[in-house]
Backbone as CSV, one residue per row, in Angstrom:
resi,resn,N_x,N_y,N_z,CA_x,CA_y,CA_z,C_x,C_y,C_z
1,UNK,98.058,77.494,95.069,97.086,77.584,96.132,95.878,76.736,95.754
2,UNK,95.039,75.862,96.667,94.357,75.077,96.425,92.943,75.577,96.849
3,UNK,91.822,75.750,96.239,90.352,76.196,97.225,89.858,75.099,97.056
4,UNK,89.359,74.838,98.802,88.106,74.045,99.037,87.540,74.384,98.185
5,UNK,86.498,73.019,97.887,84.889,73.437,97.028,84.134,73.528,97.862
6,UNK,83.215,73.875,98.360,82.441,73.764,99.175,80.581,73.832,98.649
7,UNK,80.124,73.177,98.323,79.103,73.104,97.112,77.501,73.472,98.213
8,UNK,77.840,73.411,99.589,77.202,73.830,100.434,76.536,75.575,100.768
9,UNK,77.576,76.363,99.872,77.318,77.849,99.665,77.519,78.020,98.207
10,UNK,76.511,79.135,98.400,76.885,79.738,96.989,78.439,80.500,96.562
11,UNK,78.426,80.660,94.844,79.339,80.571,94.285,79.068,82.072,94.041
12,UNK,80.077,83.606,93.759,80.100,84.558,93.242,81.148,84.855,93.098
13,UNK,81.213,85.976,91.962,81.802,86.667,90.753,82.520,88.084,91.602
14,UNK,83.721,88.021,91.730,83.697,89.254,92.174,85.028,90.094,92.337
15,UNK,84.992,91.348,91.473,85.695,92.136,90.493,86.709,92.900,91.453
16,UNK,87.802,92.777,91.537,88.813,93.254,91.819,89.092,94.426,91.784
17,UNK,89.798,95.652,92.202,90.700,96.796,91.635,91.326,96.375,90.282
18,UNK,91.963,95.428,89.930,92.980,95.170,89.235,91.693,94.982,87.799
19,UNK,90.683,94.771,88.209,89.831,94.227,86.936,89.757,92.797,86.849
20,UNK,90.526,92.051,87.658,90.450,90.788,87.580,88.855,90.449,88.023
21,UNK,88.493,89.058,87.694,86.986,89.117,88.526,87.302,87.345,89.059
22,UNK,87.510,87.220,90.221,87.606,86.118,91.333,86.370,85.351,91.517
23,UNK,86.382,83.744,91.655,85.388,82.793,91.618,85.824,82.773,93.316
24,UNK,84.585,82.829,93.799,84.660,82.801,95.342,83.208,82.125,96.456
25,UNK,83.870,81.205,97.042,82.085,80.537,97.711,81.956,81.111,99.324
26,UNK,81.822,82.506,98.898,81.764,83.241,100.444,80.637,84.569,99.922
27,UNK,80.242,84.948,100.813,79.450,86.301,100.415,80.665,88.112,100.129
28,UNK,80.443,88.425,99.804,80.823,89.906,99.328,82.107,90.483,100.541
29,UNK,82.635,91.257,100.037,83.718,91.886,100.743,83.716,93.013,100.964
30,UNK,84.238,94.164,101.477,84.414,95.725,101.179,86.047,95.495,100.119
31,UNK,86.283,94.680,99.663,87.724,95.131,98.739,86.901,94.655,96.800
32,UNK,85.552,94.030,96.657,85.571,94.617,96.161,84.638,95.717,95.296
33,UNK,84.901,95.736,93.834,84.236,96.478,93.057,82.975,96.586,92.494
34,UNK,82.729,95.167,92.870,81.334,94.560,91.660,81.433,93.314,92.154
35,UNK,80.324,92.785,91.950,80.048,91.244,92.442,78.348,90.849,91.530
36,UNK,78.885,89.190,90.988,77.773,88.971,89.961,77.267,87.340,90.989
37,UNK,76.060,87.059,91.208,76.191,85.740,91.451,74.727,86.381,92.800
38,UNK,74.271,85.413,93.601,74.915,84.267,93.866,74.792,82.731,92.557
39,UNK,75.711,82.009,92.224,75.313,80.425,91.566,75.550,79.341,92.232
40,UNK,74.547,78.660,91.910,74.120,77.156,92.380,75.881,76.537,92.050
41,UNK,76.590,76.311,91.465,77.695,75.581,91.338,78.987,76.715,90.637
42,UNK,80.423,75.953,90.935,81.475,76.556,90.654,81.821,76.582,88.850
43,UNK,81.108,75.470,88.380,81.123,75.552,87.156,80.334,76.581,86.577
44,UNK,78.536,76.762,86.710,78.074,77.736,86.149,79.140,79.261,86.741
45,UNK,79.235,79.637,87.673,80.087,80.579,88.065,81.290,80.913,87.127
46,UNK,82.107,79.876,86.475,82.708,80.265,85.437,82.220,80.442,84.222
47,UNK,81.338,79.566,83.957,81.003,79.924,82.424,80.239,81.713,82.609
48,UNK,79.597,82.117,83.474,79.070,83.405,83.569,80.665,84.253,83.538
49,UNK,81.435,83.979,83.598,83.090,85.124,84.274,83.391,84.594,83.250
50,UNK,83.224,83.842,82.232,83.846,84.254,80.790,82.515,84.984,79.724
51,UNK,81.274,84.995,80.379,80.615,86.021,79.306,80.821,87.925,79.778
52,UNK,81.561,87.717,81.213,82.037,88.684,81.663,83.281,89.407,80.657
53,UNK,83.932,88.740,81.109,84.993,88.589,80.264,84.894,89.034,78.883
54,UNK,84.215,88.100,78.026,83.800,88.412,76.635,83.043,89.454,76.177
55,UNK,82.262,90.363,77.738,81.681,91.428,77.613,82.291,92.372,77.534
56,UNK,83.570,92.465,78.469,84.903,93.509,78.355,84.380,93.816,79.826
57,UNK,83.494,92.942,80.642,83.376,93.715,82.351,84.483,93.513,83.127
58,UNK,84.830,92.577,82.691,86.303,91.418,83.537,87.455,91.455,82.602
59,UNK,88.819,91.554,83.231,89.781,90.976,82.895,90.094,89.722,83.346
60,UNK,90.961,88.783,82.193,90.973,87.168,82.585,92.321,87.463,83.573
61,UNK,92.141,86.069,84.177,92.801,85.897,85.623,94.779,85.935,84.791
């Protein structure tokens, strides 16, 4: 599956049921759990979802 970038919206963090935590350039959902962001770009957005990650908040994808 391929995602547009769209560098026009912001970028957020946002935590699954499963624990997974999804890079997404849309605002918030009711599915999920937690949501970190908004970020200026898709790159900072990951490097923050691996200090997630490394925190034990997130499971990797």
């Amino acid at each position: 599956m391929t995602q547009e970038i769209n560098e026009s919206k912001h970028w957020y963090i946002c935590k699954q049921a499963t624990g997974e935590c999804l890079i997404v350039h849309r605002d918030r959902t009711q599915e999920e759990l937690e949501s970190w962001g908004p970020f200026a770009s898709q790159g900072e957005a990951v490097a923050r979802r691996v200090g997630l990650i490394r925190a034990g908040k997130c499971q990797p994808v």
